[in-house]
Gaussian input, Z-matrix of N, CA and C with variables (Angstrom, degrees):
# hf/3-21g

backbone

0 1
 N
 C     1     B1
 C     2     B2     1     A1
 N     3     B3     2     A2     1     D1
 C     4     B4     3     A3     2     D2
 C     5     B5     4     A4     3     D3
 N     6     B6     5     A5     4     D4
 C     7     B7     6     A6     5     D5
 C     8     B8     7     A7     6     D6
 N     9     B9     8     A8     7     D7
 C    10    B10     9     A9     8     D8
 C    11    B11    10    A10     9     D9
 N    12    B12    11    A11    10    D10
 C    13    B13    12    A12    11    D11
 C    14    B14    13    A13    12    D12
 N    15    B15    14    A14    13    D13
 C    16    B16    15    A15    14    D14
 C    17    B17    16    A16    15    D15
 N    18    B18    17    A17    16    D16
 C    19    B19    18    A18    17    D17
 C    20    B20    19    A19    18    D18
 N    21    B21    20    A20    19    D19
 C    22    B22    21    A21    20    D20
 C    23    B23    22    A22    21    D21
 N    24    B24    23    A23    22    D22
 C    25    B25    24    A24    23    D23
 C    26    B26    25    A25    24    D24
 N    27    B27    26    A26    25    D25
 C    28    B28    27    A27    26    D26
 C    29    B29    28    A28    27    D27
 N    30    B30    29    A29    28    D28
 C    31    B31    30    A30    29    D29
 C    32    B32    31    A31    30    D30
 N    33    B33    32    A32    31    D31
 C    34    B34    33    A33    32    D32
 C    35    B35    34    A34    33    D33
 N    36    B36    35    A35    34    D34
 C    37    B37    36    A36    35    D35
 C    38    B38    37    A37    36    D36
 N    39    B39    38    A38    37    D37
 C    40    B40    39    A39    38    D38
 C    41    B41    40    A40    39    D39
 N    42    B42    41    A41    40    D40
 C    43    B43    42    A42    41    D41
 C    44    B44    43    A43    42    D42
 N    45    B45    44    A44    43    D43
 C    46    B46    45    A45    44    D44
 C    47    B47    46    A46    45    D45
 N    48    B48    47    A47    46    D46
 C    49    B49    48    A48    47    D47
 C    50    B50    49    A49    48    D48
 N    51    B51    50    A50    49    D49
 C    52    B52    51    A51    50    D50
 C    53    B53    52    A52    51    D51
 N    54    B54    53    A53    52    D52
 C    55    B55    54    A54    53    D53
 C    56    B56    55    A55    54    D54
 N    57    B57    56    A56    55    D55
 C    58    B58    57    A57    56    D56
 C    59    B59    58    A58    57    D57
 N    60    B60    59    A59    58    D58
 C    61    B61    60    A60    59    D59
 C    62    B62    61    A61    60    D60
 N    63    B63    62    A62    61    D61
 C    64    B64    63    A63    62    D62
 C    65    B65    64    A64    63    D63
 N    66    B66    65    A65    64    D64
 C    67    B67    66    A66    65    D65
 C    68    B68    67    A67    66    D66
 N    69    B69    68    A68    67    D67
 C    70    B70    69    A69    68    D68
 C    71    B71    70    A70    69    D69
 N    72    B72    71    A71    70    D70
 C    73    B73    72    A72    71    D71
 C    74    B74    73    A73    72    D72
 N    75    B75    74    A74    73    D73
 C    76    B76    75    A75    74    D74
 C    77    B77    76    A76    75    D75
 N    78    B78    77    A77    76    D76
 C    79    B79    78    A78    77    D77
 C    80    B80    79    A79    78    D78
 N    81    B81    80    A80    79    D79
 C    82    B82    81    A81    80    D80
 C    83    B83    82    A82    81    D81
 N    84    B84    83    A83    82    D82
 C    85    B85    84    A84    83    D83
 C    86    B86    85    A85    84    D84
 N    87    B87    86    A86    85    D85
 C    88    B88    87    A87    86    D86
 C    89    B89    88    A88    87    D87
 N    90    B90    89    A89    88    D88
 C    91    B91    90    A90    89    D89
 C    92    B92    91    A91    90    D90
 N    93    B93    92    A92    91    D91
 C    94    B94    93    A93    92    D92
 C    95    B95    94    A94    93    D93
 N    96    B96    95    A95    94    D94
 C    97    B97    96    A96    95    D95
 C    98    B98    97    A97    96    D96
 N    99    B99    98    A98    97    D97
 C   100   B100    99    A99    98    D98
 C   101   B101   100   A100    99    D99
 N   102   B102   101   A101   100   D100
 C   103   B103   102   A102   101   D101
 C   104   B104   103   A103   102   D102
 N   105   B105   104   A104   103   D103
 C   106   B106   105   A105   104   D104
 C   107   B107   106   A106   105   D105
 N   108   B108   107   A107   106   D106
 C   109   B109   108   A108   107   D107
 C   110   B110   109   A109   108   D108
 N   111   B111   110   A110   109   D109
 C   112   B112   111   A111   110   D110
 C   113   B113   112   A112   111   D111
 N   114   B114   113   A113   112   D112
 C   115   B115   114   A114   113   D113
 C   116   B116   115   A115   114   D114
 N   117   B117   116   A116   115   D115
 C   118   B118   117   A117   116   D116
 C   119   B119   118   A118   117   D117
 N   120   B120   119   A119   118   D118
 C   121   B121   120   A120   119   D119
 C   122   B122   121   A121   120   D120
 N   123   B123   122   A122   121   D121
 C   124   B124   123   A123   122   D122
 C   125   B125   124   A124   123   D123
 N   126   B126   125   A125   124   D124
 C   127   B127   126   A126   125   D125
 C   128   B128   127   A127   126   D126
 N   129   B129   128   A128   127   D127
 C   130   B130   129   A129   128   D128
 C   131   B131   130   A130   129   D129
 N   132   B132   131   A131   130   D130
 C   133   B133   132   A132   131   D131
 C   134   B134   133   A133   132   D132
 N   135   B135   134   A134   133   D133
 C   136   B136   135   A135   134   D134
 C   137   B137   136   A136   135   D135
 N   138   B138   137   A137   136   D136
 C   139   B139   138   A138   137   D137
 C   140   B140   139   A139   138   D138
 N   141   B141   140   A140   139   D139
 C   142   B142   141   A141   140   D140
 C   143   B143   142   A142   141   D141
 N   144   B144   143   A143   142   D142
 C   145   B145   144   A144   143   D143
 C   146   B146   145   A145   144   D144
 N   147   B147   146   A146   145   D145
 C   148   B148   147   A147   146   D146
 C   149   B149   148   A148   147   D147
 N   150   B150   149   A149   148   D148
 C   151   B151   150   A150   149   D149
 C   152   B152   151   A151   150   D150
 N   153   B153   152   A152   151   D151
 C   154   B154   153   A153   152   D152
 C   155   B155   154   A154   153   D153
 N   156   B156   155   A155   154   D154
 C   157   B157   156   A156   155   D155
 C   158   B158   157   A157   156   D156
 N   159   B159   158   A158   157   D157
 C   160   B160   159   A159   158   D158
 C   161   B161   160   A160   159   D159
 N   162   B162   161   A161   160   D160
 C   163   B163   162   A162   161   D161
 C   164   B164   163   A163   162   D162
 N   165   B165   164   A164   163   D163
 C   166   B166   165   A165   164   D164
 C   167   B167   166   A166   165   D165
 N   168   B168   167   A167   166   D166
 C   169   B169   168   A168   167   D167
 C   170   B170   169   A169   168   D168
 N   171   B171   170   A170   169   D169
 C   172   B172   171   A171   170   D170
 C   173   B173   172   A172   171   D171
 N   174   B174   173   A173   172   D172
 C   175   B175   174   A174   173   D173
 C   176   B176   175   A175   174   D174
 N   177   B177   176   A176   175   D175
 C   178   B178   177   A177   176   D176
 C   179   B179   178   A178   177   D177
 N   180   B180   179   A179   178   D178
 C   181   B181   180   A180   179   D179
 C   182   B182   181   A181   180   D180
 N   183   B183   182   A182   181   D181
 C   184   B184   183   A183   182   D182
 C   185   B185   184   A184   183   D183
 N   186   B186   185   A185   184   D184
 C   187   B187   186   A186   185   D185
 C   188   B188   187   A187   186   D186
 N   189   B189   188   A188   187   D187
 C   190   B190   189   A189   188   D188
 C   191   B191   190   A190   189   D189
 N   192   B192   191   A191   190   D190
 C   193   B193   192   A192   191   D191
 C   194   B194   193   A193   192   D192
 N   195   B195   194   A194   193   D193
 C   196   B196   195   A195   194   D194
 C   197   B197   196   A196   195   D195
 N   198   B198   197   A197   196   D196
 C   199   B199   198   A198   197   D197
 C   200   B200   199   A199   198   D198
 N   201   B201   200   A200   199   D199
 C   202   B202   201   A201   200   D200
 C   203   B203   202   A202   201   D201
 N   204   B204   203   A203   202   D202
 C   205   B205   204   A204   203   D203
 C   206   B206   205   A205   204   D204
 N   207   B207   206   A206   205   D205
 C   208   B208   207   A207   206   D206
 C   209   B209   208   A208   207   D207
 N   210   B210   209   A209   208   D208
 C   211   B211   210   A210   209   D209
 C   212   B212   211   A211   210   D210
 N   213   B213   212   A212   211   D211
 C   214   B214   213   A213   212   D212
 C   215   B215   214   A214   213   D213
 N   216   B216   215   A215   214   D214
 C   217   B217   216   A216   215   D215
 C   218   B218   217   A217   216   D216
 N   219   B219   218   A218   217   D217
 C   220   B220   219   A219   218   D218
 C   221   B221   220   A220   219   D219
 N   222   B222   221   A221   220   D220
 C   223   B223   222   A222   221   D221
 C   224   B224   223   A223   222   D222
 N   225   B225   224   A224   223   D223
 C   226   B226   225   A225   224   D224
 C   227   B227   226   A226   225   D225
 N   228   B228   227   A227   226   D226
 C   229   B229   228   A228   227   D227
 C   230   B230   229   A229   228   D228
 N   231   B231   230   A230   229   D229
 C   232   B232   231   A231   230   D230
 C   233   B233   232   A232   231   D231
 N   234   B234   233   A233   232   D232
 C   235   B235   234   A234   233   D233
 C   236   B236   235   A235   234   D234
 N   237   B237   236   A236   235   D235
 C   238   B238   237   A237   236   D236
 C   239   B239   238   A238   237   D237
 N   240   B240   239   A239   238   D238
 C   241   B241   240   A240   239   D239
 C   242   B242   241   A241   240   D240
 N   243   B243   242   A242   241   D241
 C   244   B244   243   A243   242   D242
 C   245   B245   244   A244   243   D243
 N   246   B246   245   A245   244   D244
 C   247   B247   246   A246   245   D245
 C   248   B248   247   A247   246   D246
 N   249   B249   248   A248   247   D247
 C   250   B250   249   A249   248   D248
 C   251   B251   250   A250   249   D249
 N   252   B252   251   A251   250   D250
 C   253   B253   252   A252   251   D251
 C   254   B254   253   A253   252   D252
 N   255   B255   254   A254   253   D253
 C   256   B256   255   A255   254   D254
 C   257   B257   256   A256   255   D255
 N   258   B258   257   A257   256   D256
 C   259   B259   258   A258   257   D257
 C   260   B260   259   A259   258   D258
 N   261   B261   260   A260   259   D259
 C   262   B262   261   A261   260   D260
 C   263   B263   262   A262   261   D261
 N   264   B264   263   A263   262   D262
 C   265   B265   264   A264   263   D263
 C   266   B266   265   A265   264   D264
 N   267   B267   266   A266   265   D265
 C   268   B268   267   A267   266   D266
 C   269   B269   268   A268   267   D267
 N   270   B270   269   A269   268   D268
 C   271   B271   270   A270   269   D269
 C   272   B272   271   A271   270   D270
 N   273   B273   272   A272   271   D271
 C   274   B274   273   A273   272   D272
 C   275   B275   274   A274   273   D273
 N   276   B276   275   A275   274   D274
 C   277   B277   276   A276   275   D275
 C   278   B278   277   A277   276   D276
 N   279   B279   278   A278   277   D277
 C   280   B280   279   A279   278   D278
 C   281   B281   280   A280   279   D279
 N   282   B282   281   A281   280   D280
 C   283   B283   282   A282   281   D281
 C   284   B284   283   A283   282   D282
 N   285   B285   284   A284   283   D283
 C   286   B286   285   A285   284   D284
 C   287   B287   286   A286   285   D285

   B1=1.4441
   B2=1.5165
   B3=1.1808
   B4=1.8037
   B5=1.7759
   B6=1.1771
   B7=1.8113
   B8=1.4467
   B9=1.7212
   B10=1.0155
   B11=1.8110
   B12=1.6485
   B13=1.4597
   B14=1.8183
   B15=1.1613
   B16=0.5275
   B17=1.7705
   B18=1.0567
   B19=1.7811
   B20=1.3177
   B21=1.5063
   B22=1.4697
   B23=1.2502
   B24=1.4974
   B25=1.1470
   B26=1.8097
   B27=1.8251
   B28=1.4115
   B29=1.4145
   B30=1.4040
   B31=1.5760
   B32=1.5419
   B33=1.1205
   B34=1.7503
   B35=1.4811
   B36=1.5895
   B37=1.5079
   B38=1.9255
   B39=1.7826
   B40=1.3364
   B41=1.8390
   B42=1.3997
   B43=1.9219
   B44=1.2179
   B45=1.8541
   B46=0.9981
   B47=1.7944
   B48=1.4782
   B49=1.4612
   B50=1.3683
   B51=1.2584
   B52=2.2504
   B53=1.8589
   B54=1.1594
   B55=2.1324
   B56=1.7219
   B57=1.1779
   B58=1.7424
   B59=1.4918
   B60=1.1591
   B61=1.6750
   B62=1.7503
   B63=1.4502
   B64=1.1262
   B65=1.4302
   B66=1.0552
   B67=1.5101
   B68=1.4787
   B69=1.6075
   B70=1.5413
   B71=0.9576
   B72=1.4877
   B73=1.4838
   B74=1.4969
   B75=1.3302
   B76=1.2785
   B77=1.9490
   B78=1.6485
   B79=1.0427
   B80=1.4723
   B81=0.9100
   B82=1.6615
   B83=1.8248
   B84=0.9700
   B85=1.3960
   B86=1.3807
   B87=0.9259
   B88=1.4983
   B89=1.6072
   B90=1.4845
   B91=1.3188
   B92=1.6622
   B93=2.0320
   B94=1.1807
   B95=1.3241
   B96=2.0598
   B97=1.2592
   B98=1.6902
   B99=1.3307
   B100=1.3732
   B101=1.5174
   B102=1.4402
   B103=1.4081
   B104=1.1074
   B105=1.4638
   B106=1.5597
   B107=1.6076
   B108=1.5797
   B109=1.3634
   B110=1.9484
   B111=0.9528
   B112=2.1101
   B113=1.4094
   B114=1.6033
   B115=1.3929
   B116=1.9725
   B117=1.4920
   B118=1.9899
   B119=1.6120
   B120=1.6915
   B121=1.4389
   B122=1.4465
   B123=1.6290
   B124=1.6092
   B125=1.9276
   B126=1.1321
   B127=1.4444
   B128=1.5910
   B129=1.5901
   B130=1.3934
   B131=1.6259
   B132=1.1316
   B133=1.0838
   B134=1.7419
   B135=1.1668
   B136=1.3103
   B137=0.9342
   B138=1.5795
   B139=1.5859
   B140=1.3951
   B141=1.1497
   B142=1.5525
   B143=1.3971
   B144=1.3919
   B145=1.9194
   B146=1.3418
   B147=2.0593
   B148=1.3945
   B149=1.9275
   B150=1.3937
   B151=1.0093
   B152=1.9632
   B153=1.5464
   B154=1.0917
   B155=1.2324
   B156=1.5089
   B157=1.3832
   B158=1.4903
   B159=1.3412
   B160=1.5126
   B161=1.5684
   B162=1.7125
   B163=1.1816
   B164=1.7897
   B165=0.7791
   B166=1.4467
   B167=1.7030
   B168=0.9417
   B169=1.5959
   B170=1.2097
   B171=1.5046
   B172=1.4193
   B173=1.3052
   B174=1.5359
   B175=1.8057
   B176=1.7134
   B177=1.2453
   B178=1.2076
   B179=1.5680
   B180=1.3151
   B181=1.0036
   B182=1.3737
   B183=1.5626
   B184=1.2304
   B185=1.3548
   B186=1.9687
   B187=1.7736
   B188=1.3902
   B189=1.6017
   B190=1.2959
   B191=1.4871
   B192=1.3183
   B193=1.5116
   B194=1.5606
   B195=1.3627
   B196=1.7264
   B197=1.6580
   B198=1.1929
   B199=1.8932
   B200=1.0480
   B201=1.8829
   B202=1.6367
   B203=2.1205
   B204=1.3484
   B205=1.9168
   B206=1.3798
   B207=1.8000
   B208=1.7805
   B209=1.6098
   B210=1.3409
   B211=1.4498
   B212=1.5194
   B213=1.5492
   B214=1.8633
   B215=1.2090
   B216=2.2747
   B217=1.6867
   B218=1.6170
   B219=1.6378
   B220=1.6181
   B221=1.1090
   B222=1.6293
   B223=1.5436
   B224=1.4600
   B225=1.6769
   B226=1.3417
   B227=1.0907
   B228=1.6350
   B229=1.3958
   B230=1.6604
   B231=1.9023
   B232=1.9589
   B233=0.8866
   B234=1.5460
   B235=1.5339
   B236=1.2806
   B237=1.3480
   B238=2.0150
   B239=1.0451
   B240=1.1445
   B241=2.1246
   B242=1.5065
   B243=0.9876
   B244=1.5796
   B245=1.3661
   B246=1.5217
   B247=1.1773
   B248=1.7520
   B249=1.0061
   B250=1.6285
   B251=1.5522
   B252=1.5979
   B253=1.4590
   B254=1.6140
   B255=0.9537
   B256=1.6575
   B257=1.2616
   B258=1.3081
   B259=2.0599
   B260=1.7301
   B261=1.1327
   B262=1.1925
   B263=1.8807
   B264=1.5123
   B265=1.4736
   B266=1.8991
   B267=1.9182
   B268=1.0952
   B269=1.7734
   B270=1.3554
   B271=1.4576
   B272=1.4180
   B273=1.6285
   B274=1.6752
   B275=1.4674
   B276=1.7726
   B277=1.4192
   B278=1.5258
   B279=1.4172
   B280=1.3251
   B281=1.1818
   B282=1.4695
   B283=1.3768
   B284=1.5902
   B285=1.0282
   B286=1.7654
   B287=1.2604
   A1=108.80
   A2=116.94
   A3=130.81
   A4=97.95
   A5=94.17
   A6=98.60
   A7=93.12
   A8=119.41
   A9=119.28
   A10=78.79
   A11=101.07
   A12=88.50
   A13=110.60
   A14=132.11
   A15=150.46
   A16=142.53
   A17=144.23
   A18=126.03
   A19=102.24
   A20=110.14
   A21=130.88
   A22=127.34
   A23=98.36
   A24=90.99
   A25=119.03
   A26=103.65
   A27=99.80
   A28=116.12
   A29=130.71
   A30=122.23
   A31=122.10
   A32=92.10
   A33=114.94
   A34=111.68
   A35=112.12
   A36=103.15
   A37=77.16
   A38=99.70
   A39=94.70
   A40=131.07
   A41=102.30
   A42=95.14
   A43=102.93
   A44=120.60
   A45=97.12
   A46=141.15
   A47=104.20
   A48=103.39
   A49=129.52
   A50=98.85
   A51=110.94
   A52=81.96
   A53=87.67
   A54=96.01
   A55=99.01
   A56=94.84
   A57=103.86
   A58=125.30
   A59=94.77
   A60=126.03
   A61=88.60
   A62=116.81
   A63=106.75
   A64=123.34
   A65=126.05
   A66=122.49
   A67=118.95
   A68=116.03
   A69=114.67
   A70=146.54
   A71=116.68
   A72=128.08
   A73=118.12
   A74=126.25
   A75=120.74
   A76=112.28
   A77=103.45
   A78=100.48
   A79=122.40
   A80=120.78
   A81=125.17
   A82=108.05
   A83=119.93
   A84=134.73
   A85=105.64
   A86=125.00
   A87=144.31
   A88=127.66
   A89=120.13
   A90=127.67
   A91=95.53
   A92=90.29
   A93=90.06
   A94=86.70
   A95=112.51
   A96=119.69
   A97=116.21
   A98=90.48
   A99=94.01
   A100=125.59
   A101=109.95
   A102=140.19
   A103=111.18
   A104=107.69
   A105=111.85
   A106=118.60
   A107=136.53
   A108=147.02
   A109=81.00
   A110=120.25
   A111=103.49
   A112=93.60
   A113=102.94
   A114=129.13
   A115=108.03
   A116=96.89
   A117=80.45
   A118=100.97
   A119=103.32
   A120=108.64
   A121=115.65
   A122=116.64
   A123=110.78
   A124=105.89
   A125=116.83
   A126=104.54
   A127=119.09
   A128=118.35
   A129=98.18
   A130=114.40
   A131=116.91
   A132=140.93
   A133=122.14
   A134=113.30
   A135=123.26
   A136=107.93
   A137=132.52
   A138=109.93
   A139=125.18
   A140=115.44
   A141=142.21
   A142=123.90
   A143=79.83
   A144=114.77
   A145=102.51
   A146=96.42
   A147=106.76
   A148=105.64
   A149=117.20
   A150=110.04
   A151=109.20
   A152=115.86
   A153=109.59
   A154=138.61
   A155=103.79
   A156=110.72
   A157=118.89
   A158=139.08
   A159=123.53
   A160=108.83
   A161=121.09
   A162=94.19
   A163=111.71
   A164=96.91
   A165=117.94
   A166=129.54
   A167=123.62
   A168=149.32
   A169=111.63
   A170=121.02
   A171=144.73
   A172=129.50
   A173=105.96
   A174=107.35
   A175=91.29
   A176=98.71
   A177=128.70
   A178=127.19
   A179=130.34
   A180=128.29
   A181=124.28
   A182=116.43
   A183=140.78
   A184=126.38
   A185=90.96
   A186=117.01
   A187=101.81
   A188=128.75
   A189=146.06
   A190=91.42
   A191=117.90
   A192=114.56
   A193=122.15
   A194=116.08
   A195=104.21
   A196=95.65
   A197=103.55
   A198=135.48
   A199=83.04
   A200=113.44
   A201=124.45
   A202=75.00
   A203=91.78
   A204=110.35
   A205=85.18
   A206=99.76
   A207=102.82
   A208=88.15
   A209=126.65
   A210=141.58
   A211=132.07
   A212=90.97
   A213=98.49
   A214=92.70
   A215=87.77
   A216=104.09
   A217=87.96
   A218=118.56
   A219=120.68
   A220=120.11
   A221=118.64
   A222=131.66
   A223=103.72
   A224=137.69
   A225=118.99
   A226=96.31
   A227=149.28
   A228=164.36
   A229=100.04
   A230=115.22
   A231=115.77
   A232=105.43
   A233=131.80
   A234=104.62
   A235=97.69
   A236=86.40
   A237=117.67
   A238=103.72
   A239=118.74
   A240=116.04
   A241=120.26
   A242=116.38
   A243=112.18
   A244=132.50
   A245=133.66
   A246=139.40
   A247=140.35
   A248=132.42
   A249=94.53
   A250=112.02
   A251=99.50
   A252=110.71
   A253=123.83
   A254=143.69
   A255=138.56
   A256=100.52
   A257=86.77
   A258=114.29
   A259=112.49
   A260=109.57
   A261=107.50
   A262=104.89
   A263=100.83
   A264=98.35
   A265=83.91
   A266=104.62
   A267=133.07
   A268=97.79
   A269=109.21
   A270=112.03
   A271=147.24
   A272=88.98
   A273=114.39
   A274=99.87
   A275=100.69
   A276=122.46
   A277=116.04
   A278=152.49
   A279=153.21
   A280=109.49
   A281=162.76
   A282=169.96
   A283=113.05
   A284=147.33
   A285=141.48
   A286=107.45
   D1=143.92
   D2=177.48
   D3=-77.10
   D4=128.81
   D5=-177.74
   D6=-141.87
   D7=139.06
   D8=-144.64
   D9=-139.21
   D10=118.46
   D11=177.04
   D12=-115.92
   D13=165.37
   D14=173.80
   D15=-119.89
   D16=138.42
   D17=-169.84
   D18=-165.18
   D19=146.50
   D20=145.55
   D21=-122.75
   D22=123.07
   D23=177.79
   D24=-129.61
   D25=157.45
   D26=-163.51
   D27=-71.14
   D28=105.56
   D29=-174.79
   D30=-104.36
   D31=49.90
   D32=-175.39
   D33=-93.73
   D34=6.93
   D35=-164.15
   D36=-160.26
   D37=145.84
   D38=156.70
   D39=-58.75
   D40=-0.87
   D41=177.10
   D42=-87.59
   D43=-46.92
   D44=173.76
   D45=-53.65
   D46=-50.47
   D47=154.55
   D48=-21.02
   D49=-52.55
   D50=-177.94
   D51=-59.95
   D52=-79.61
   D53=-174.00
   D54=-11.79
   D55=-84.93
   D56=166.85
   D57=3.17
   D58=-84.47
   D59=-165.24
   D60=-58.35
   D61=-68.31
   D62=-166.15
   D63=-79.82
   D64=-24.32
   D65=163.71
   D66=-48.31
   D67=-37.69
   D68=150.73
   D69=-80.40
   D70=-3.27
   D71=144.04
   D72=-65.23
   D73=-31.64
   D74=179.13
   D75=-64.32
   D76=-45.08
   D77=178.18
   D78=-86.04
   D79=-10.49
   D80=151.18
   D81=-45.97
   D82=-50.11
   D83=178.73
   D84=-44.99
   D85=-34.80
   D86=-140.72
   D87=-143.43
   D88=-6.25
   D89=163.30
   D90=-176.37
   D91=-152.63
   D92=-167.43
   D93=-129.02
   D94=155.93
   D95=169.13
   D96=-81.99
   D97=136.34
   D98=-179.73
   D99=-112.76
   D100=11.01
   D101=-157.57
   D102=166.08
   D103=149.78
   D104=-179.69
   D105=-39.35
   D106=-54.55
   D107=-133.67
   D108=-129.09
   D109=11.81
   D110=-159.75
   D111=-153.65
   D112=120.69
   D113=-178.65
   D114=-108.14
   D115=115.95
   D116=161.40
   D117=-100.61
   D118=122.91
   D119=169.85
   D120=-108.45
   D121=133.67
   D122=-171.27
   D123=-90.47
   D124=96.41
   D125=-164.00
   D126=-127.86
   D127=165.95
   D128=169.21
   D129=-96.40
   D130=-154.60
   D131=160.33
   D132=-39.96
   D133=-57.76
   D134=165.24
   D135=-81.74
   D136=-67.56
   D137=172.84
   D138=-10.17
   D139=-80.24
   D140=151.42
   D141=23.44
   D142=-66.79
   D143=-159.65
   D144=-67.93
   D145=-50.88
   D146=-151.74
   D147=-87.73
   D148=-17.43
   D149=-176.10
   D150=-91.89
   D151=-16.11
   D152=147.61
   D153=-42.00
   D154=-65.99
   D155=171.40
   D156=-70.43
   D157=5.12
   D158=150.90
   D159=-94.07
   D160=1.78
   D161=168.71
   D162=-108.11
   D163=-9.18
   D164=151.21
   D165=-61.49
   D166=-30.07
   D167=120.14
   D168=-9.79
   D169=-106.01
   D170=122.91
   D171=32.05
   D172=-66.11
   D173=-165.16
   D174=-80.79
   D175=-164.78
   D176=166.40
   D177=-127.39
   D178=88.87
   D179=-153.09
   D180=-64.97
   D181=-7.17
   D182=168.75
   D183=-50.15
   D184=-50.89
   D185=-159.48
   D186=-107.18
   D187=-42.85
   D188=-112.17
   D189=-131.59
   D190=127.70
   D191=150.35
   D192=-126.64
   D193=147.22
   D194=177.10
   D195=-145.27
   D196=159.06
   D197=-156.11
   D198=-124.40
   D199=144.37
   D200=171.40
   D201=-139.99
   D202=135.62
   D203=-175.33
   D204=-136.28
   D205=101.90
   D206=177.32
   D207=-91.63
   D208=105.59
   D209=122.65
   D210=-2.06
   D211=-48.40
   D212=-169.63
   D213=81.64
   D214=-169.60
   D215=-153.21
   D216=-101.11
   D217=-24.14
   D218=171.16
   D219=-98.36
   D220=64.56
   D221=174.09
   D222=-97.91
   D223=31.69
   D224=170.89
   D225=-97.76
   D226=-17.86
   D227=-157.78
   D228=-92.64
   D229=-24.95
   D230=-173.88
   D231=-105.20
   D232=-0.48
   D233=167.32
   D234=-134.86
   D235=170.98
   D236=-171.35
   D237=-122.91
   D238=124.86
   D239=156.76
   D240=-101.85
   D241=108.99
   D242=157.96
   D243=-115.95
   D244=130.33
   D245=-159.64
   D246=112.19
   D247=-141.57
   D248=-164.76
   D249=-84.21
   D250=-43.81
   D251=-168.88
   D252=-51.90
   D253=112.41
   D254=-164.41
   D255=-84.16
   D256=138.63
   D257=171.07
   D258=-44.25
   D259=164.13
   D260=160.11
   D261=-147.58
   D262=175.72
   D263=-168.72
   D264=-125.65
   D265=118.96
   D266=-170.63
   D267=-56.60
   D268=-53.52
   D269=173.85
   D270=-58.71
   D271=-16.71
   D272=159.27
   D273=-52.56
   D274=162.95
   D275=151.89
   D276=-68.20
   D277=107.97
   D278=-174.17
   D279=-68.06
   D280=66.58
   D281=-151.20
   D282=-69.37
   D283=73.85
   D284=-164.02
   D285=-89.77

């Protein structure tokens, strides 16, 4: 399923920063950025679970907020892109 995450986080303090840094390393792990703060991750069920709960770990529930937008397995039909950056297809091979 396409899971579309999202986060803020408070970077008013060097923890938050650390918070920062690594909450987008986790989702780097795990999809692709599509915007600064907004990850599309192609994942299952466990995937899911388990990368929630380390960013959940992570934040600070105080400072920090993050959005999980389960998509489903027929999310090429829910989103639209318009503007410079080009789409990509999560299910492709990613080539770097």
């Amino acid at each position: 399923m396409l899971v579309v995450i999202t986060y803020d986080v408070n970077t008013q303090d060097a923890s938050g920063r650390r918070r920062l840094r690594q909450i987008a390393k986790q989702c780097v792990n795990y999809g692709q950025r599509v915007q600064n703060s907004v990850f599309e991750c192609l994942l299952d069920a466990a995937q899911c679970r388990l990368l929630q709960a380390r960013l959940c770990d992570i934040m600070d529930p105080v400072k920090d907020s993050l959005r999980f937008y389960y998509l489903g397995d027929r999310y090429q039909t829910k989103i639209e892109h318009f503007g410079a950056k080009t789409g990509y297809a999560p299910e492709e091979p990613l080539i770097l």
